[in-house]
N, CA, C and O atoms as CSV, one atom per row, in Angstrom:
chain,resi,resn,atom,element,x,y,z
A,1,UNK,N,N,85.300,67.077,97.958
A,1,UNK,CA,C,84.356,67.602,96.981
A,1,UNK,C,C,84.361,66.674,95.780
A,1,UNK,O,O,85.445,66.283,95.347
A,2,UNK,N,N,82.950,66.205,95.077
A,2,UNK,CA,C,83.407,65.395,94.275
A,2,UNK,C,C,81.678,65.885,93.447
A,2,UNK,O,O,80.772,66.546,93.954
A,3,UNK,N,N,81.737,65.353,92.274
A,3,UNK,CA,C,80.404,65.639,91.559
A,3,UNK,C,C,79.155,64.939,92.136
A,3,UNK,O,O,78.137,64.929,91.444
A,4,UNK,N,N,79.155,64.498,93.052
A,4,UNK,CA,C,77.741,64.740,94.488
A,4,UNK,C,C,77.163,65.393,94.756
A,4,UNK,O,O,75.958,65.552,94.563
A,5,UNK,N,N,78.363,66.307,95.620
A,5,UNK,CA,C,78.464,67.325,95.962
A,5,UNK,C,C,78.313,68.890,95.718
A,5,UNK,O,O,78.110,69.836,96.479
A,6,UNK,N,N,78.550,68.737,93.925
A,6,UNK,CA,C,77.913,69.982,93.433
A,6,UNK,C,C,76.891,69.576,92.970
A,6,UNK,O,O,75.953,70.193,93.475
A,7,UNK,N,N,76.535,68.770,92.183
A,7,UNK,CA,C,75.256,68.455,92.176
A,7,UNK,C,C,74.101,68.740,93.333
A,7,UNK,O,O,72.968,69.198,93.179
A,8,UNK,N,N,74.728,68.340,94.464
A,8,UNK,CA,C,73.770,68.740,95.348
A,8,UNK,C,C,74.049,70.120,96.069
A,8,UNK,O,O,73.665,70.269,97.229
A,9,UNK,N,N,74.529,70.853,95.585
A,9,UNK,CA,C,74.807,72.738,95.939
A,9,UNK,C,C,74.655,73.243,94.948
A,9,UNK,O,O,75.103,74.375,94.766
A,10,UNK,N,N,73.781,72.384,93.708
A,10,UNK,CA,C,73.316,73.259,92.288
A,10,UNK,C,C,71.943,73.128,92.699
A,10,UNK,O,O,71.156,74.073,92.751
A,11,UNK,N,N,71.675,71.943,92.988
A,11,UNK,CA,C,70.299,71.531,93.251
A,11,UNK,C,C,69.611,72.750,95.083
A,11,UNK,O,O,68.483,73.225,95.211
A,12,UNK,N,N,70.409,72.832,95.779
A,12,UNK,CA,C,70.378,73.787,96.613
A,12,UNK,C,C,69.916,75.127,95.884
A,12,UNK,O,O,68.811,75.669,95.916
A,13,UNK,N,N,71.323,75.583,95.080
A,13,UNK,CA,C,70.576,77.026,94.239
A,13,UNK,C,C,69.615,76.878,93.874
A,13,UNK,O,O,68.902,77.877,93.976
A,14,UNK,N,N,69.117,75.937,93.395
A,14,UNK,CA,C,67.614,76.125,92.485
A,14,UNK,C,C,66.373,75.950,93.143
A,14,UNK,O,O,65.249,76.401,92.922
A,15,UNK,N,N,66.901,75.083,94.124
A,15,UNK,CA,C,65.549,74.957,94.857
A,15,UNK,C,C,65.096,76.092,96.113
A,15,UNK,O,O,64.020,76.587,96.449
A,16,UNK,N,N,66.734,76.234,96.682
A,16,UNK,CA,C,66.192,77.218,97.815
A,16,UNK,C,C,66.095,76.221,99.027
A,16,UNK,O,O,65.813,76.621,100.156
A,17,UNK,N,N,66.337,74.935,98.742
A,17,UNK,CA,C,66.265,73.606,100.002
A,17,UNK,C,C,67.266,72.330,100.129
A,17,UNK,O,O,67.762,71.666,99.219
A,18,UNK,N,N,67.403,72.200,101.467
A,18,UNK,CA,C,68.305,71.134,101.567
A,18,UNK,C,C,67.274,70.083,100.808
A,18,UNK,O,O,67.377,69.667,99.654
A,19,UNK,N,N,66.224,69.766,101.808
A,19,UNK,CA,C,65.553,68.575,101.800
A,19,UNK,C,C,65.038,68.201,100.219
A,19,UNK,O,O,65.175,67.160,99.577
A,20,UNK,N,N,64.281,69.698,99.808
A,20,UNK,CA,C,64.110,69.172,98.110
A,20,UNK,C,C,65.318,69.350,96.856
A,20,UNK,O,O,64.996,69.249,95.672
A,21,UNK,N,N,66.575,69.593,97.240
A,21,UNK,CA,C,67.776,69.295,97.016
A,21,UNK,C,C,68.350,67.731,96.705
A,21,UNK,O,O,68.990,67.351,95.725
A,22,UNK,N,N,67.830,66.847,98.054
A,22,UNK,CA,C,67.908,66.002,98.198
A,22,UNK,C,C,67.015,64.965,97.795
A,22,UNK,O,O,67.416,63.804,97.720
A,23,UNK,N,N,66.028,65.231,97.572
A,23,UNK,CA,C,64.609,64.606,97.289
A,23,UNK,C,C,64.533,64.334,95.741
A,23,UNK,O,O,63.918,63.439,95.160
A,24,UNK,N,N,65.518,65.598,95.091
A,24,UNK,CA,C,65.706,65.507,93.213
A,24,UNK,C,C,66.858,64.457,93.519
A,24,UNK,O,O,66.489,63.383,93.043
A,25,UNK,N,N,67.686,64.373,93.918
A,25,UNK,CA,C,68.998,63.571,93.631
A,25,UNK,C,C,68.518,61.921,94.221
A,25,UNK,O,O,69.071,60.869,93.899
A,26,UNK,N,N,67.278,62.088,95.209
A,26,UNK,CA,C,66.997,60.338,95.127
A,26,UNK,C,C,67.644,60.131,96.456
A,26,UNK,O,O,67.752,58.982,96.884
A,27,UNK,N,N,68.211,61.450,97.349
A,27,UNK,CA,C,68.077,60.781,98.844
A,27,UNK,C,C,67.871,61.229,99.838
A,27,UNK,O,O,67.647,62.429,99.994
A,28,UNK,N,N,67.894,60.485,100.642
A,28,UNK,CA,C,67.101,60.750,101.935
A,28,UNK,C,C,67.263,62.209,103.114
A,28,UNK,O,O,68.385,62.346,103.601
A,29,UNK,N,N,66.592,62.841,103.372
A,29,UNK,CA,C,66.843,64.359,104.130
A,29,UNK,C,C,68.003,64.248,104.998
A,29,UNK,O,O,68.906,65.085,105.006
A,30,UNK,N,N,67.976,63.226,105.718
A,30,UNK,CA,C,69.156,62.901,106.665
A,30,UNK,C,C,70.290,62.652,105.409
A,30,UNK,O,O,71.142,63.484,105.720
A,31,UNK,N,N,70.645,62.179,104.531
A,31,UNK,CA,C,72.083,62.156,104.318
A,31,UNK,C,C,72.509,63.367,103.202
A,31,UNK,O,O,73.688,63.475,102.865
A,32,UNK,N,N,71.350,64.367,102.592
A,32,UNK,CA,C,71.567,65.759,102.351
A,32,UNK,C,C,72.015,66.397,103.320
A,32,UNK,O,O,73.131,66.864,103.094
A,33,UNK,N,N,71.471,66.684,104.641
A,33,UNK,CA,C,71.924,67.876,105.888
A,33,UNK,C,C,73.382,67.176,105.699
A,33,UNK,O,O,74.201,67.919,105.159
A,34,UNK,N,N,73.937,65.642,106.110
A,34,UNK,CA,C,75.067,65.060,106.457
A,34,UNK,C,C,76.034,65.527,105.568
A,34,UNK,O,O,77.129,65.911,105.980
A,35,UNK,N,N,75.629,65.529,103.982
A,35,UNK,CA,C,76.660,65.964,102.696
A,35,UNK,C,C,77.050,67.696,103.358
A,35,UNK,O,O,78.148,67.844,103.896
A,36,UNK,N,N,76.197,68.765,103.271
A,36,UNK,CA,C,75.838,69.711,103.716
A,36,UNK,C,C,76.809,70.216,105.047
A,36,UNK,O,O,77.477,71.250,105.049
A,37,UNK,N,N,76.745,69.500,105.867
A,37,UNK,CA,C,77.311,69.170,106.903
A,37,UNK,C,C,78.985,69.207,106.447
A,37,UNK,O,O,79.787,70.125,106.618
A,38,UNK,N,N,79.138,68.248,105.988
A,38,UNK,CA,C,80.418,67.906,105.690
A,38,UNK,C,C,81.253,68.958,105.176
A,38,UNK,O,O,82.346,69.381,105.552
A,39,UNK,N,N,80.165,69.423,103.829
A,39,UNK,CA,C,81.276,70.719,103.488
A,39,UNK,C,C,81.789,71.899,103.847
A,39,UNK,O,O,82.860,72.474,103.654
A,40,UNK,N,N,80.611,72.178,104.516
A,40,UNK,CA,C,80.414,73.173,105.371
A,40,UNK,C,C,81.924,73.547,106.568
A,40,UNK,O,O,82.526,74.542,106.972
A,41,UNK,N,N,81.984,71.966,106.755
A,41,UNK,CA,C,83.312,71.922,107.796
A,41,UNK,C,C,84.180,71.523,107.066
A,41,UNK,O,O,85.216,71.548,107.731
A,42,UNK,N,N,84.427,71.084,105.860
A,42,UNK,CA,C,86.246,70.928,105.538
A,42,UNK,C,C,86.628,72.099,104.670
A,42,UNK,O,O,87.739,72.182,104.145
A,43,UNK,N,N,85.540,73.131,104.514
A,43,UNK,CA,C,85.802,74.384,103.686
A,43,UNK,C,C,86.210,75.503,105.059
A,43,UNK,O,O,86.085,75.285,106.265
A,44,UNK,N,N,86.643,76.534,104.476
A,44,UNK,CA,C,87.260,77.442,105.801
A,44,UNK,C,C,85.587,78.637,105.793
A,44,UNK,O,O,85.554,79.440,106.726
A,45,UNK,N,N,84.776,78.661,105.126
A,45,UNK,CA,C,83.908,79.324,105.615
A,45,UNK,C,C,82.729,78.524,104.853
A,45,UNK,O,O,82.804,77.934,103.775
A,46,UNK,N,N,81.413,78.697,105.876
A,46,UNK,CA,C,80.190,77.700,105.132
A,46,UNK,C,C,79.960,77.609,103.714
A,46,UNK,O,O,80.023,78.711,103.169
A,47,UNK,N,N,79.713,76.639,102.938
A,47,UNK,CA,C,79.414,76.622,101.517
A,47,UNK,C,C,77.704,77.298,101.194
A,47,UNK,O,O,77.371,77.945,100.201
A,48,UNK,N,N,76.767,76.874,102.454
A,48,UNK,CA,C,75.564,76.547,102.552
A,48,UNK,C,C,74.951,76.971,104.386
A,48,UNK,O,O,75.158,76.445,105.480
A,49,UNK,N,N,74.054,78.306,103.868
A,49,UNK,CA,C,73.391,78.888,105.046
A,49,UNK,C,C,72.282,78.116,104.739
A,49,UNK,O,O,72.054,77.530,103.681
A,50,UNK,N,N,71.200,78.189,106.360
A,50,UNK,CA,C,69.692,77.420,106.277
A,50,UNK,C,C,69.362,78.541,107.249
A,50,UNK,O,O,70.046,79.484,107.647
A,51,UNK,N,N,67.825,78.080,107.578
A,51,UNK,CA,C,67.003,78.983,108.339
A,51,UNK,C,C,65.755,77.862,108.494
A,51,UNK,O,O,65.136,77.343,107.565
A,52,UNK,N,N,65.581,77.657,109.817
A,52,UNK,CA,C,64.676,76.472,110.173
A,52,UNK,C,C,62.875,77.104,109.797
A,52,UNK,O,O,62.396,78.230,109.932
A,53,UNK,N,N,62.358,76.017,109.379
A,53,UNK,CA,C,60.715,76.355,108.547
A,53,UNK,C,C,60.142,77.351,109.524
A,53,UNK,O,O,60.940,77.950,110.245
A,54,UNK,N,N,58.603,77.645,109.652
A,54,UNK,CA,C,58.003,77.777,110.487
A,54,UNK,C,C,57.036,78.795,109.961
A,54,UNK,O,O,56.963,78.778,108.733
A,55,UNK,N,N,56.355,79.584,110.498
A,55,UNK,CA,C,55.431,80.628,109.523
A,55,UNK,C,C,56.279,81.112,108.086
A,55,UNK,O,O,55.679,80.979,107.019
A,56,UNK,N,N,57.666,81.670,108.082
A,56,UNK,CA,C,58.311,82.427,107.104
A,56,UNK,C,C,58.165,81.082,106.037
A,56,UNK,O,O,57.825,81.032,104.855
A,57,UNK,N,N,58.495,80.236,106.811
A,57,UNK,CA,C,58.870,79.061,105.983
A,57,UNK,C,C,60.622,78.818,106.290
A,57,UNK,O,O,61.267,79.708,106.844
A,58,UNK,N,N,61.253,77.541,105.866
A,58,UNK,CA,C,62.698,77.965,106.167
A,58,UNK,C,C,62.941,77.842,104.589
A,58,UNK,O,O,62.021,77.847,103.770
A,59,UNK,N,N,64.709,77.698,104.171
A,59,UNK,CA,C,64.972,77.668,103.002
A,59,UNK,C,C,66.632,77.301,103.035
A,59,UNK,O,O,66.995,76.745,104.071
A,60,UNK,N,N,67.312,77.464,102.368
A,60,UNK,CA,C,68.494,77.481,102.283
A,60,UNK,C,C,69.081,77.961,101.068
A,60,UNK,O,O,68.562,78.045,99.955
A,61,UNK,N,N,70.711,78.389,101.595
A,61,UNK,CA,C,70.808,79.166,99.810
A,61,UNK,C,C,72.310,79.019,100.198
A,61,UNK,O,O,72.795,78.717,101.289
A,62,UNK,N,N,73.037,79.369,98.787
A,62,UNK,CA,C,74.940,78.831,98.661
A,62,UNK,C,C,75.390,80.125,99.240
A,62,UNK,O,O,74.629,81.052,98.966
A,63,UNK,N,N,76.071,80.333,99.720
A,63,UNK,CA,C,76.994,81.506,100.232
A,63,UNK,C,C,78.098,81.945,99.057
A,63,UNK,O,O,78.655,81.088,98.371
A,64,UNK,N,N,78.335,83.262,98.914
A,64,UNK,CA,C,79.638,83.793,98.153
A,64,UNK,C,C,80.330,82.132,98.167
A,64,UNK,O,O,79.886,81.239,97.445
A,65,UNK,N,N,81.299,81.976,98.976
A,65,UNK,CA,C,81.877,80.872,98.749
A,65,UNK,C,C,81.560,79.588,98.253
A,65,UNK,O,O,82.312,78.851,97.614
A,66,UNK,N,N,79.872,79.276,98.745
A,66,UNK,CA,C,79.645,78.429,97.875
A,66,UNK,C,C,78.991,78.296,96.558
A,66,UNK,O,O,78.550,77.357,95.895
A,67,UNK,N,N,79.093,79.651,96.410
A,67,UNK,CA,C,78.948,79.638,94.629
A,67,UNK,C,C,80.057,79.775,93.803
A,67,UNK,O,O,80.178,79.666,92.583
A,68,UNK,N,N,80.787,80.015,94.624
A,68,UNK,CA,C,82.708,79.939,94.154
A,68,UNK,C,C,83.244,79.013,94.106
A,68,UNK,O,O,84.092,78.832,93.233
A,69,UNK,N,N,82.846,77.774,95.342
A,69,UNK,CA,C,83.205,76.707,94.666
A,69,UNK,C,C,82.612,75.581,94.060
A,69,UNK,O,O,83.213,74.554,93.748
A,70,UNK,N,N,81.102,75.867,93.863
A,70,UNK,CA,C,80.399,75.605,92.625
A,70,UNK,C,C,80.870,75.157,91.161
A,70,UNK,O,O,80.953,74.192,90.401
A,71,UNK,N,N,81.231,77.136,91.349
A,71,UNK,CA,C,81.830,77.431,89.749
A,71,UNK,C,C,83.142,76.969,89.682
A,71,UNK,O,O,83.187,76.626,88.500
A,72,UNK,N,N,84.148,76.747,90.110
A,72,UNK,CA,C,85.420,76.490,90.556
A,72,UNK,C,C,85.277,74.893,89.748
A,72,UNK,O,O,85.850,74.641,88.687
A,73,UNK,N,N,84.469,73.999,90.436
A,73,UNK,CA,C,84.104,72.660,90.759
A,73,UNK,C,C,83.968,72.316,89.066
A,73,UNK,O,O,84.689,71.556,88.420
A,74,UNK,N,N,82.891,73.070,88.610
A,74,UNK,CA,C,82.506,72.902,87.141
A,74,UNK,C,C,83.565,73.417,86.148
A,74,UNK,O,O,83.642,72.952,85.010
A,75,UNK,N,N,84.170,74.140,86.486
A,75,UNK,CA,C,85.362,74.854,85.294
A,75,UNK,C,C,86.164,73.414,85.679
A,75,UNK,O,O,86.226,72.581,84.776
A,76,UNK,N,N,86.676,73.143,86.761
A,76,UNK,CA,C,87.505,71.668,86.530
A,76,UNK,C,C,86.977,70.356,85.571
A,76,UNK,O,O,87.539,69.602,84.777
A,77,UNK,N,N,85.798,70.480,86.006
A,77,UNK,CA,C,85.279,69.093,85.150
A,77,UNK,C,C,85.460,69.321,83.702
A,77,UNK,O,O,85.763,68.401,82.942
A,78,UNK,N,N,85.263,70.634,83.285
A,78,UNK,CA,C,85.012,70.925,82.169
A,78,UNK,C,C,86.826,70.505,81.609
A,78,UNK,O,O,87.182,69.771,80.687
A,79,UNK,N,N,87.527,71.175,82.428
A,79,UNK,CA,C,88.773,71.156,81.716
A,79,UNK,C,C,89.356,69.782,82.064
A,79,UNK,O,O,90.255,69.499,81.271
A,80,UNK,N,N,89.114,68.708,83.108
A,80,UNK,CA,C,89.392,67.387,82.753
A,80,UNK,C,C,89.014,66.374,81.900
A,80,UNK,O,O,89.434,65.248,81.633
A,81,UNK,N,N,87.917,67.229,81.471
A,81,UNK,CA,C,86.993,65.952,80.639
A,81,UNK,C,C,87.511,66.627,79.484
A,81,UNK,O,O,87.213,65.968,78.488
A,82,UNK,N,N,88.229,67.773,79.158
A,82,UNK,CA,C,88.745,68.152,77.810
A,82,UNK,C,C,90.222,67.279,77.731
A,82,UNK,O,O,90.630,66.795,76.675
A,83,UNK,N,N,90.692,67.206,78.578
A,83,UNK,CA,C,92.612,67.046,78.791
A,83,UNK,C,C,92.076,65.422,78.213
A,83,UNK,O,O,92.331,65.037,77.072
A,84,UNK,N,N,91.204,64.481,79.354
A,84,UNK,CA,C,91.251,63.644,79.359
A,84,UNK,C,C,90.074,62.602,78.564
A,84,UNK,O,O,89.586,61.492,78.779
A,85,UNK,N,N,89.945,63.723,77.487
A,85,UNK,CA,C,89.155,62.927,76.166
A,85,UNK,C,C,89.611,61.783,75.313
A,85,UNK,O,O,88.633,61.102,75.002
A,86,UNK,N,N,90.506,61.409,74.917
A,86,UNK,CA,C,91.294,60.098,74.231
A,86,UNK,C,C,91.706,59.199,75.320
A,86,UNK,O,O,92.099,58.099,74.933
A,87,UNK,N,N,91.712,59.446,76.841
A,87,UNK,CA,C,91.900,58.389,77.340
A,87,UNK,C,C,90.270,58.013,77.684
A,87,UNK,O,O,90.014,56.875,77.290
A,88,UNK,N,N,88.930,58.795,78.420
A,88,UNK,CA,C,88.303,58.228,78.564
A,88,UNK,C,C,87.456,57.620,77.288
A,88,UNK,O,O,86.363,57.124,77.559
A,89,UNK,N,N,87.858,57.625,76.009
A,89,UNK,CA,C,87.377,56.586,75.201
A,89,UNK,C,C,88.042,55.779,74.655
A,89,UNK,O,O,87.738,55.334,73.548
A,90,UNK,N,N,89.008,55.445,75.260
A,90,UNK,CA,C,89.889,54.387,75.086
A,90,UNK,C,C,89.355,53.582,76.433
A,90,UNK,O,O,88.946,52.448,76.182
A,91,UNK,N,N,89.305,53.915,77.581
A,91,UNK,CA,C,88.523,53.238,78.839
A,91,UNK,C,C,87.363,53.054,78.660
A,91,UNK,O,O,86.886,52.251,79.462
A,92,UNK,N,N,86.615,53.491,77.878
A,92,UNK,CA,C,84.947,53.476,77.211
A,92,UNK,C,C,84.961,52.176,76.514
A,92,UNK,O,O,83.966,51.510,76.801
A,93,UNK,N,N,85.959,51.466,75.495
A,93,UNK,CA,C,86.026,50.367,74.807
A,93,UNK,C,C,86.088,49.970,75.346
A,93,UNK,O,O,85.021,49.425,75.627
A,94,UNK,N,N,87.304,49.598,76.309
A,94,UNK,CA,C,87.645,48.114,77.341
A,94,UNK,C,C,85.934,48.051,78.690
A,94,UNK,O,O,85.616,47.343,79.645
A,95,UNK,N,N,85.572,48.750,78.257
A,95,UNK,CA,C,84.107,48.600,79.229
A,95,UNK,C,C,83.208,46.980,78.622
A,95,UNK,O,O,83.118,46.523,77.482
A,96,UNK,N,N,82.783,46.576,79.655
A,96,UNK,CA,C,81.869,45.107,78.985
A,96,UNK,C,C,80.559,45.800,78.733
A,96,UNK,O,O,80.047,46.782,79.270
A,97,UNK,N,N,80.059,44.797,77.503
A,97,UNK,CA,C,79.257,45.288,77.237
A,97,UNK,C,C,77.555,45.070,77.912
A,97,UNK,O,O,76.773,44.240,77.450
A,98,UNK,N,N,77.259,45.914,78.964
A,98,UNK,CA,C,75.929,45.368,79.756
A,98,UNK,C,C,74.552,45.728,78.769
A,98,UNK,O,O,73.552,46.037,79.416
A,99,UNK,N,N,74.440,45.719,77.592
A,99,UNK,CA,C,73.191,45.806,77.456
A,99,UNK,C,C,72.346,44.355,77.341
A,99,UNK,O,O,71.146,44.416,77.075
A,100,UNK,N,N,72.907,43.218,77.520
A,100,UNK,CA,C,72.041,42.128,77.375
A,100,UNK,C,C,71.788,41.875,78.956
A,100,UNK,O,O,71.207,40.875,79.378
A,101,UNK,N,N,72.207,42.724,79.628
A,101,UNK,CA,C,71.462,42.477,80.861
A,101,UNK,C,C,72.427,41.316,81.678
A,101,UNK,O,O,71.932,40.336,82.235
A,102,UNK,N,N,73.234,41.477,81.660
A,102,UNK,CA,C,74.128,39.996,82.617
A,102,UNK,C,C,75.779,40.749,82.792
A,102,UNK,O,O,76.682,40.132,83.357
């Protein structure tokens, strides 16, 4: 699990779709189902139900669990990027500086 990954199971909640899930984040339908895919199997129950198109239409949506570890996912970031505030701007300086383009 890494910030991809919720990104693309936030983008799921909102849209209601793998494919336009994938389509906001800039990739391709095949390697959304594949992300999708993935978590689905290293978690002990699906993160992410679907239902194939057709008259109803299809859709997809996060399961209990995967809105648990959604929220789970984001309370961490939140509390690493608090712990680890004086080091990442100390790693922010030693960064080169790319705005002249080279």
């Amino acid at each position: 699990m890494g910030p991809g990954k919720a990104d693309l199971l936030e983008r799921i909640a909102d849209t209601g779709s793998i494919s336009a899930a994938g389509r906001a984040m800039g990739m391709s339908y095949k390697r959304a189902w594949q992300l999708v895919e993935v978590m689905n199997a290293i978690f002990a129950r699906p993160l992410v139900t679907s239902s194939r198109g057709g008259a109803a239409g299809g859709g997809a949506v996060l399961t209990d669990d995967g809105q648990r570890v959604l929220f789970l996912y984001r309370q961490l970031e939140t509390r690493v990027a608090e712990a680890g505030a004086d080091e990442l701007a100390e790693l922010t300086t030693l960064l080169r500086d790319m705005s002249d383009g080279k």
